[in-house]
N, CA, C and O atoms as CSV, one atom per row, in Angstrom:
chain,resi,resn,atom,element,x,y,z
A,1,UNK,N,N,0.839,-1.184,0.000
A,1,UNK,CA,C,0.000,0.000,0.000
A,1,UNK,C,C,0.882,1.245,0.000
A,1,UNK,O,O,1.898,1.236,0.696
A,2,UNK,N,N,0.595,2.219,-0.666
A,2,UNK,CA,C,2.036,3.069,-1.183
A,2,UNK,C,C,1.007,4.099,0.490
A,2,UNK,O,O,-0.111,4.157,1.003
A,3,UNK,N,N,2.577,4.752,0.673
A,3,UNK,CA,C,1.942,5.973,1.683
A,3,UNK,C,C,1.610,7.343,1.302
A,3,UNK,O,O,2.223,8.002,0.461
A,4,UNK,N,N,0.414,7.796,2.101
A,4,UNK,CA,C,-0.344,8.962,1.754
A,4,UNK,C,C,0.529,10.107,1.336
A,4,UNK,O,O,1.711,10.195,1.667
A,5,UNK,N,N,-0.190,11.092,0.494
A,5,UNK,CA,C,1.043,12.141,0.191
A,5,UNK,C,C,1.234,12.734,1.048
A,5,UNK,O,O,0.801,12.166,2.051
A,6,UNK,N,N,1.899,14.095,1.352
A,6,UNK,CA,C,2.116,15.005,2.030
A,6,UNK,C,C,1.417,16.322,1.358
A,6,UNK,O,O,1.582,16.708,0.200
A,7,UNK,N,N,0.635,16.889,2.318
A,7,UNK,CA,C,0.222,18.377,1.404
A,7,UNK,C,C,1.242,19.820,1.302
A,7,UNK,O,O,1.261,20.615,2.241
A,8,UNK,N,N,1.652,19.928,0.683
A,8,UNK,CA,C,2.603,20.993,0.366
A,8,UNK,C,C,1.685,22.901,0.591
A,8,UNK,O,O,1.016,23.579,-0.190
A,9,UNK,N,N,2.062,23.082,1.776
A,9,UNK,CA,C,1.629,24.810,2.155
A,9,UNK,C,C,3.011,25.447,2.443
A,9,UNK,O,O,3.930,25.055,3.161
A,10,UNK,N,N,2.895,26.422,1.757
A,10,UNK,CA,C,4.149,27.531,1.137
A,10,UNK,C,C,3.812,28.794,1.593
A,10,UNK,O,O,2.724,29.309,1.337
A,11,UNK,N,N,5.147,29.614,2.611
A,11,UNK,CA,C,4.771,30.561,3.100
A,11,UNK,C,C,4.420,31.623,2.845
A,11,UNK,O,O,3.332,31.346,2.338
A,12,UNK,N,N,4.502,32.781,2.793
A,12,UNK,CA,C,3.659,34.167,1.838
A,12,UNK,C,C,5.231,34.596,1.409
A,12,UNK,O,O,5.354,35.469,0.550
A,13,UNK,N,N,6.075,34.168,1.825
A,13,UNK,CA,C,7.117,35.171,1.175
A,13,UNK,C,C,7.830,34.439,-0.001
A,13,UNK,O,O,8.406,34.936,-0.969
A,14,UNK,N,N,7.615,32.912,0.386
A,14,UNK,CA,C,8.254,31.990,-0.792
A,14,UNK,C,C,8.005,32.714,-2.246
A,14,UNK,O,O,8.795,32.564,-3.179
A,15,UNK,N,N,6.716,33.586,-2.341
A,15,UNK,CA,C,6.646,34.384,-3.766
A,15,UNK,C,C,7.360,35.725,-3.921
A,15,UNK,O,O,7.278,36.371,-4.966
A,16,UNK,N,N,7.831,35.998,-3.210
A,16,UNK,CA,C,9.026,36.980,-2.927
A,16,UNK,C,C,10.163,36.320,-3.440
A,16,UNK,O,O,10.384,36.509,-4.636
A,17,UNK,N,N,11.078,35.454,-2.699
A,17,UNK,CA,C,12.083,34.578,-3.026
A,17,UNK,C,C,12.006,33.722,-4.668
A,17,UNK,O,O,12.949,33.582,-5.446
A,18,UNK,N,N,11.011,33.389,-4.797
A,18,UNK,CA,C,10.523,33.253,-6.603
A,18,UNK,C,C,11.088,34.211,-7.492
A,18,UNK,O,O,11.789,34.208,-8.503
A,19,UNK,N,N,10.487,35.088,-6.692
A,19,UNK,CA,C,10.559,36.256,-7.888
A,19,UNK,C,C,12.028,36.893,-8.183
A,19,UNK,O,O,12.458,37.592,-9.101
A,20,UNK,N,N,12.624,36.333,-6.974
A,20,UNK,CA,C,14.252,36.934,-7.199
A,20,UNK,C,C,15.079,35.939,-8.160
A,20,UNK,O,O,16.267,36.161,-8.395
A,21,UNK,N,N,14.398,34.828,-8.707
A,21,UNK,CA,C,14.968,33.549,-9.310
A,21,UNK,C,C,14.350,33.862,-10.631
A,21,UNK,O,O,13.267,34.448,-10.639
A,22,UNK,N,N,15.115,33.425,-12.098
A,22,UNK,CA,C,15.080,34.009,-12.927
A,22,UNK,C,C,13.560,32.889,-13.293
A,22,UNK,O,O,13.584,31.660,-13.240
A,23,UNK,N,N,12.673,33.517,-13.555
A,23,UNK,CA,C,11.435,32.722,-14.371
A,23,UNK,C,C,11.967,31.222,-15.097
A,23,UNK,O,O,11.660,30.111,-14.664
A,24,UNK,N,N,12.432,31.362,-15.743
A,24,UNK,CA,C,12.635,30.087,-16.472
A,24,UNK,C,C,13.305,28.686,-15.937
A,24,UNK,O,O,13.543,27.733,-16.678
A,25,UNK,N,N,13.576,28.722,-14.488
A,25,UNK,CA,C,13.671,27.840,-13.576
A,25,UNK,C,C,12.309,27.797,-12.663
A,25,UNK,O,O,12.170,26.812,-11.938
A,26,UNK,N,N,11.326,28.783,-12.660
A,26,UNK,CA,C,10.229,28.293,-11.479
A,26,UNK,C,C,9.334,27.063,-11.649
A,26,UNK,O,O,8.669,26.713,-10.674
A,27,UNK,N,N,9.230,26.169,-13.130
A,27,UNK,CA,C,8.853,25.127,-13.589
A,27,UNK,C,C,9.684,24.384,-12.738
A,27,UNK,O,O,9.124,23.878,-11.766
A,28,UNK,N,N,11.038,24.176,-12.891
A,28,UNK,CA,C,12.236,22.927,-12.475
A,28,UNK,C,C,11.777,23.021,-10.754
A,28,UNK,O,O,11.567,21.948,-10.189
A,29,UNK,N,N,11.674,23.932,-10.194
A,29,UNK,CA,C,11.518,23.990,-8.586
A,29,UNK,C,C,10.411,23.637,-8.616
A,29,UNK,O,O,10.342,22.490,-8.173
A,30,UNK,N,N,9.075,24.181,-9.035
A,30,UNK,CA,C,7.741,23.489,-8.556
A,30,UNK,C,C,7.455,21.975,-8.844
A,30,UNK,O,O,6.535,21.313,-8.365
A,31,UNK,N,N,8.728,21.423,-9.999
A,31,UNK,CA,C,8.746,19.861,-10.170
A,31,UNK,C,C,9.580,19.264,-9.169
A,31,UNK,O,O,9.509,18.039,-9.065
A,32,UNK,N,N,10.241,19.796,-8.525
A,32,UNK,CA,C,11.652,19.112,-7.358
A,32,UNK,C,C,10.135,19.067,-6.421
A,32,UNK,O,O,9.460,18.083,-6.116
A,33,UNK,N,N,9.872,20.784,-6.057
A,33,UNK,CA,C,8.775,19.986,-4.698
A,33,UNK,C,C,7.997,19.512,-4.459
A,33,UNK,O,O,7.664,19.024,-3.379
A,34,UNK,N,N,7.190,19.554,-6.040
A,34,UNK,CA,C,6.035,18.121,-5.580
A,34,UNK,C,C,6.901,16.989,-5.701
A,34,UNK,O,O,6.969,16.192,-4.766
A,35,UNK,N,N,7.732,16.787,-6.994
A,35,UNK,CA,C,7.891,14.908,-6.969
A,35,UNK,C,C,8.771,14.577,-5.623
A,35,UNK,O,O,8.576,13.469,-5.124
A,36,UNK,N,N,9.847,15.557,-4.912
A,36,UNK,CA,C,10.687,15.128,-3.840
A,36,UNK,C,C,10.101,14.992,-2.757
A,36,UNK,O,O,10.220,14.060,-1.962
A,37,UNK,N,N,9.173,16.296,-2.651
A,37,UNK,CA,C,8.560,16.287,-0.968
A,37,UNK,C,C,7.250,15.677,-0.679
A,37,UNK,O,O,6.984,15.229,0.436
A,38,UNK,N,N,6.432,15.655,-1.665
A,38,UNK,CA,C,4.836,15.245,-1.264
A,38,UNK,C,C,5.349,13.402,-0.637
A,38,UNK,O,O,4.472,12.934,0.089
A,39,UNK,N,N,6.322,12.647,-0.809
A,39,UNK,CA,C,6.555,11.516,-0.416
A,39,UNK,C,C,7.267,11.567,0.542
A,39,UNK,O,O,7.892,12.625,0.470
A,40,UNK,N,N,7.544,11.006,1.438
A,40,UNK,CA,C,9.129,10.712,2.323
A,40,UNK,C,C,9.672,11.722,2.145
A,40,UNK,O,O,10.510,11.864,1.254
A,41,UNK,N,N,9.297,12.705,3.001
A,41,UNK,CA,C,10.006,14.583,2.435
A,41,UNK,C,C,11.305,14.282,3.846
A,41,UNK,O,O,12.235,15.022,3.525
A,42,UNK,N,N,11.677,13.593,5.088
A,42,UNK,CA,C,11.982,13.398,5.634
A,42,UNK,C,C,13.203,12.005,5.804
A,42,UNK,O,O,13.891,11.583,6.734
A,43,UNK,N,N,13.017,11.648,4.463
A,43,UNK,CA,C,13.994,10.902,4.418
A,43,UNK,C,C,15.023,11.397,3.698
A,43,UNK,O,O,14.776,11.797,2.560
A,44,UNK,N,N,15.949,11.446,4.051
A,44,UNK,CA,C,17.480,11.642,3.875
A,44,UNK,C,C,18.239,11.149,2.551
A,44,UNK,O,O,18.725,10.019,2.568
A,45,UNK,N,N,18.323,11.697,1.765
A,45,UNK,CA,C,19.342,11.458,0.201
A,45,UNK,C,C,20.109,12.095,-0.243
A,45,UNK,O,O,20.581,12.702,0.718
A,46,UNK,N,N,20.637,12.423,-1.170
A,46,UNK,CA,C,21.542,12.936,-1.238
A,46,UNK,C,C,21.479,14.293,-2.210
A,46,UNK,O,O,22.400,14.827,-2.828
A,47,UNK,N,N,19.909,14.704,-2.117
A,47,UNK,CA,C,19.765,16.222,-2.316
A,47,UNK,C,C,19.315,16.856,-1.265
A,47,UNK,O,O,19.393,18.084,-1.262
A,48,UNK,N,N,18.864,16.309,-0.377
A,48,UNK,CA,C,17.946,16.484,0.839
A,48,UNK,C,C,18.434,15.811,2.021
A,48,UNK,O,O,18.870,14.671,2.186
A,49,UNK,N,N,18.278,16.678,2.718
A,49,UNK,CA,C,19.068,16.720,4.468
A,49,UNK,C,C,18.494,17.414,4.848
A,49,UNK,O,O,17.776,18.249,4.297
A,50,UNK,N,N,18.833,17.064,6.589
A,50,UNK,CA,C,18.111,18.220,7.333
A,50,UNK,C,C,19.650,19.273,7.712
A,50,UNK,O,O,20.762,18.881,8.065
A,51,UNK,N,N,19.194,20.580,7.488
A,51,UNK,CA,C,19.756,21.502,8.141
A,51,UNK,C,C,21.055,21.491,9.506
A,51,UNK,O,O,20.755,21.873,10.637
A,52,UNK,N,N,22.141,21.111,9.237
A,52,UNK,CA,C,23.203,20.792,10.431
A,52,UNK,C,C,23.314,21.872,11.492
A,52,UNK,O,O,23.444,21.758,12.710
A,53,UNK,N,N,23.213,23.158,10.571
A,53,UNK,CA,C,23.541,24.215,11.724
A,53,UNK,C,C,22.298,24.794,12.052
A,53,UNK,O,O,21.416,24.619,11.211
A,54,UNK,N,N,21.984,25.477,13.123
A,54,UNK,CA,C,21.124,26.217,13.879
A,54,UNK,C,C,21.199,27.298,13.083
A,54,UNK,O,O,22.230,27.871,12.730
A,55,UNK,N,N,19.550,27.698,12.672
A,55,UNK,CA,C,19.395,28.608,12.184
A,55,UNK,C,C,17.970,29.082,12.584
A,55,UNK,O,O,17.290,28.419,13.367
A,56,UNK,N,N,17.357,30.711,11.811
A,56,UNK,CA,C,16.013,31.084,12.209
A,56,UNK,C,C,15.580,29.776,11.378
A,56,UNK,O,O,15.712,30.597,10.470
A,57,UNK,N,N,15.384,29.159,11.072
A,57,UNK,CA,C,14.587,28.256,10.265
A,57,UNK,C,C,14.580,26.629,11.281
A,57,UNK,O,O,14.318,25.539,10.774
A,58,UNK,N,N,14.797,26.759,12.200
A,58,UNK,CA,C,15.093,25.913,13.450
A,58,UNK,C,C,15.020,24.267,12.783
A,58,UNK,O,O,15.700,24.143,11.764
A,59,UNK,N,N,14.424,23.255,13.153
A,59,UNK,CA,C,14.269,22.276,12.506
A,59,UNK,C,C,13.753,21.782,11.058
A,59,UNK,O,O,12.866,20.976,10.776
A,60,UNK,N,N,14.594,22.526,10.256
A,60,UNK,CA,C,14.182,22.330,8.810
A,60,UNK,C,C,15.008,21.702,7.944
A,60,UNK,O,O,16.041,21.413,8.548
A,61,UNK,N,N,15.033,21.467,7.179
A,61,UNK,CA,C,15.343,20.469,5.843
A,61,UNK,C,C,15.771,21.445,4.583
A,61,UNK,O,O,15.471,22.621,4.377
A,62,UNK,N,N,16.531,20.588,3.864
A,62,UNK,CA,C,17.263,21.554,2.655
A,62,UNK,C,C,17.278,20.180,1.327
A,62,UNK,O,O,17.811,19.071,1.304
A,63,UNK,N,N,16.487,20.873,0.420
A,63,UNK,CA,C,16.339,20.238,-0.640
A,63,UNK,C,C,16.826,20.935,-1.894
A,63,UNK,O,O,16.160,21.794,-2.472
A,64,UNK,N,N,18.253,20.441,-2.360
A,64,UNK,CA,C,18.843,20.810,-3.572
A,64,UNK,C,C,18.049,20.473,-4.867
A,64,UNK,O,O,17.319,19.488,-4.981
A,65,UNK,N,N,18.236,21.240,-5.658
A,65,UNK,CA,C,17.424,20.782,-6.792
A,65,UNK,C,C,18.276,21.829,-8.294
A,65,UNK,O,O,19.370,22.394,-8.310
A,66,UNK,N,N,17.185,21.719,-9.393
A,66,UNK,CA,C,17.892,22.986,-10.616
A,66,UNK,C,C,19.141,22.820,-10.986
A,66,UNK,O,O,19.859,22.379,-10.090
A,67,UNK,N,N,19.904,23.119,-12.500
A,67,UNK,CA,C,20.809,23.279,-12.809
A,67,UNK,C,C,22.086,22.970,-11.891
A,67,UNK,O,O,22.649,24.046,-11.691
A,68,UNK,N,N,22.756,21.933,-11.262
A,68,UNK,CA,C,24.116,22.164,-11.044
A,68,UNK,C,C,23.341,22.252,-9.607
A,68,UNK,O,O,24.160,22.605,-8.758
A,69,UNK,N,N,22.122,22.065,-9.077
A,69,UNK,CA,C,21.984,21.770,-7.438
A,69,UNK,C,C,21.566,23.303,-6.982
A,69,UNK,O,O,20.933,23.486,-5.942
A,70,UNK,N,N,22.003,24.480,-7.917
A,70,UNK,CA,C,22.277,25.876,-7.038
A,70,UNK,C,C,20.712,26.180,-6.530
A,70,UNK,O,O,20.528,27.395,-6.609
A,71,UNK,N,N,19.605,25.538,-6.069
A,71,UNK,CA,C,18.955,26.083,-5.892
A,71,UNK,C,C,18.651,25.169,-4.256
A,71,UNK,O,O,19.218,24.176,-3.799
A,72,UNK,N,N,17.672,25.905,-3.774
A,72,UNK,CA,C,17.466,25.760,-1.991
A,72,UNK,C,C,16.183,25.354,-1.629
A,72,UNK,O,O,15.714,26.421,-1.232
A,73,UNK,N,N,15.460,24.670,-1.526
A,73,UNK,CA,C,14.174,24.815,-0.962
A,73,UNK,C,C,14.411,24.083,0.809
A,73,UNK,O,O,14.736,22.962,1.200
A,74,UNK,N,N,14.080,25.292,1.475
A,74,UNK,CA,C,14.406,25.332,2.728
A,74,UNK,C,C,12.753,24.426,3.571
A,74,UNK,O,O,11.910,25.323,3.594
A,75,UNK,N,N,12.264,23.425,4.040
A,75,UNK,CA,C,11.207,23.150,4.684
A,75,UNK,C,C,11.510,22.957,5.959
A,75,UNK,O,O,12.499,23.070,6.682
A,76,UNK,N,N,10.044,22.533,6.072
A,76,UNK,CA,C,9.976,21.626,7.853
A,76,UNK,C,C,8.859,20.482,7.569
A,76,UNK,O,O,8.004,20.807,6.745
A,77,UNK,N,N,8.795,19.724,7.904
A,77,UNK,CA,C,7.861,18.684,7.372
A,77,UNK,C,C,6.746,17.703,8.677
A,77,UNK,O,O,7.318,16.804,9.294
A,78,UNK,N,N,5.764,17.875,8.875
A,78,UNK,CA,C,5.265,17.152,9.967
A,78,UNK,C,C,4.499,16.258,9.708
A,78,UNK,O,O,3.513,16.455,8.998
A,79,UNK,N,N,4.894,14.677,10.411
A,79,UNK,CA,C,4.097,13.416,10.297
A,79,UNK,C,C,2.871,13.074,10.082
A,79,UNK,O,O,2.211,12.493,9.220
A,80,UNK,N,N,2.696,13.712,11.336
A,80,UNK,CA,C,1.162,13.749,12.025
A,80,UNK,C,C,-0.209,14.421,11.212
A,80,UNK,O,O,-1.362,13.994,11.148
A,81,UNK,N,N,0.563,15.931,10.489
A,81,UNK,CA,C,-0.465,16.022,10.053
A,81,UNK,C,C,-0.510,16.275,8.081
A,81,UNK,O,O,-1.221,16.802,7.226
A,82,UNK,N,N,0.763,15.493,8.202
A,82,UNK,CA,C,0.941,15.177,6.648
A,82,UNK,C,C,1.235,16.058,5.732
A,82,UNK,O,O,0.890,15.890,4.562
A,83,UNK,N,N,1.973,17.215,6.175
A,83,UNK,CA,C,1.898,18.558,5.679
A,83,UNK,C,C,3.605,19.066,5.398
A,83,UNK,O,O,4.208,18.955,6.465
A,84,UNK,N,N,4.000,19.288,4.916
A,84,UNK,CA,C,5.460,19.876,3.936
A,84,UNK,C,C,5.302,21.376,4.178
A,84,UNK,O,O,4.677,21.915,3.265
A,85,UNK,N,N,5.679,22.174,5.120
A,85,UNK,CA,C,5.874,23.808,4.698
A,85,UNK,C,C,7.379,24.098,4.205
A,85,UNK,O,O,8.501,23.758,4.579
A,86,UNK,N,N,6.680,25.141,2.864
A,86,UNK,CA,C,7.746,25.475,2.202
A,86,UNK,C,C,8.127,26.949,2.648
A,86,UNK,O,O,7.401,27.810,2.150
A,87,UNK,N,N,9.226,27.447,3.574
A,87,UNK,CA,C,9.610,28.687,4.377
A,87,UNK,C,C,10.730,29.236,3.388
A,87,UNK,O,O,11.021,30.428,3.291
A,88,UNK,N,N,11.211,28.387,2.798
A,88,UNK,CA,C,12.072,29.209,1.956
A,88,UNK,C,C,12.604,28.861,0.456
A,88,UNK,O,O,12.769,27.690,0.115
A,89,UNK,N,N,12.857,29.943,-0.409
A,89,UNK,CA,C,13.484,29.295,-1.885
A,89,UNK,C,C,15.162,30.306,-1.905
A,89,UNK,O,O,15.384,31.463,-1.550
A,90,UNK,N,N,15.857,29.500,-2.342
A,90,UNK,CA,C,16.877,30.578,-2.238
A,90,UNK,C,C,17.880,30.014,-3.391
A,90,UNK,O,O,17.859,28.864,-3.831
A,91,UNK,N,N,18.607,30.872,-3.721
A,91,UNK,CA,C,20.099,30.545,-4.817
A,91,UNK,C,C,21.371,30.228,-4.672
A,91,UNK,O,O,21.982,31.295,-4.592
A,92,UNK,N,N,22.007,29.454,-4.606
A,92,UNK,CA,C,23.633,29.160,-3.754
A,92,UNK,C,C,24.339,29.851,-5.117
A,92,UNK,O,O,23.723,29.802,-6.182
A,93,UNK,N,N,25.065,30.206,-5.073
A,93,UNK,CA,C,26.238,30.713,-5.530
A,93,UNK,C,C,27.278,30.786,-5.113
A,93,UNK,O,O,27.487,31.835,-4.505
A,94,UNK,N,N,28.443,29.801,-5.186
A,94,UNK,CA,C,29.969,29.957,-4.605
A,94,UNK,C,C,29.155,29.867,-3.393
A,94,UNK,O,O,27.969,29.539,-3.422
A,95,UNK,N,N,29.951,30.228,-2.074
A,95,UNK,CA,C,29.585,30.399,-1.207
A,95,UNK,C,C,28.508,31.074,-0.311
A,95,UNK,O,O,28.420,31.166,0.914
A,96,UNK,N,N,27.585,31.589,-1.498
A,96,UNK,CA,C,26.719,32.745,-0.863
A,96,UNK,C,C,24.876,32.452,-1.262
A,96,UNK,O,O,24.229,32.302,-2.298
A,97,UNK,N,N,24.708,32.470,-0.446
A,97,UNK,CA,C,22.880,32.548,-0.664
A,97,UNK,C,C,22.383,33.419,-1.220
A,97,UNK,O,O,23.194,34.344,-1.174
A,98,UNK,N,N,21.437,33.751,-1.791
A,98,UNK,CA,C,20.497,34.695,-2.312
A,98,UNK,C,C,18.923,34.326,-1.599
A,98,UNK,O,O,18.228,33.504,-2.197
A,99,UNK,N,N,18.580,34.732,-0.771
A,99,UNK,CA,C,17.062,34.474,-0.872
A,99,UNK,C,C,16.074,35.412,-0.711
A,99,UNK,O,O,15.917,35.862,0.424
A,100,UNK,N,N,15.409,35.784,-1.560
A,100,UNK,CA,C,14.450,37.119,-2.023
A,100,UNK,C,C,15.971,38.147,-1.813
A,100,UNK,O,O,17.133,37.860,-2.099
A,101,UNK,N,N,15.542,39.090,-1.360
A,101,UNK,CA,C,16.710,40.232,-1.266
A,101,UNK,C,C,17.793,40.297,-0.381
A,101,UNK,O,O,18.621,41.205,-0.318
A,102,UNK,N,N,17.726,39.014,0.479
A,102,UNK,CA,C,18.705,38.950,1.202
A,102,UNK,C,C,19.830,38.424,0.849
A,102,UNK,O,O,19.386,37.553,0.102
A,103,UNK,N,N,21.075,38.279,0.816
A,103,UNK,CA,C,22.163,37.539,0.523
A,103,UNK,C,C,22.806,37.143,1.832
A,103,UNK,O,O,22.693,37.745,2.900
A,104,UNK,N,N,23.562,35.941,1.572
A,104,UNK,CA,C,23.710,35.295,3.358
A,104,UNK,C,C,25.440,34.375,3.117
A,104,UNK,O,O,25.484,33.425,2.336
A,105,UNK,N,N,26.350,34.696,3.663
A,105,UNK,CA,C,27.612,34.020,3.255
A,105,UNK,C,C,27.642,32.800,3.976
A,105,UNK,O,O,27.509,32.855,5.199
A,106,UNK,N,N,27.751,32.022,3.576
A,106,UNK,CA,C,28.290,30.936,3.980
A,106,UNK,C,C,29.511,30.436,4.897
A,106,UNK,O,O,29.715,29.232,5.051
């Protein structure tokens, strides 16, 4: 019996952080987070991990995806009520983040 999906709710700013990402990748990301996360968004591979260091984003998950990995989808994912929040989209570059207008060094 395959297991139930996960419902994917995305925060109000994730369309902020979109919009700082060039259009012609927002197809490739909205395909990483349904086919990666609506399943086993919590299991561990090798685009997806949870978050090592302490951050505002406290117990969340990092799902590589796009061209060459450079892209971020930052979650938190809960069992219980089957639900995937998407808190962040962001751009790696070399060492440095982009997410909406913020830039963040590594």
């Amino acid at each position: 019996m395959p297991t139930p999906r996960f419902s994917l709710v995305y925060a109000r700013d994730v369309l902020d952080h979109l919009a700082a990402i060039e259009r012609k990748h927002h197809a490739a990301i909205r395909r990483a987070i349904e086919t990666k996360l609506s399943h086993e968004p919590m299991t561990e591979s090798r685009n997806r991990k949870p978050l090592s260091r302490p951050s505002v984003l406290e117990e969340a998950w990092e799902l590589r995806c796009g061209p060459g990995n450079r892209f971020r989808v930052f979650y938190r994912a809960d069992e219980e009520t089957r639900q995937v929040r998407i808190l962040a989209i962001g751009e790696k570059q070399g060492s440095r983040l982009t997410v909406g207008s913020r830039r963040f060094q590594l």
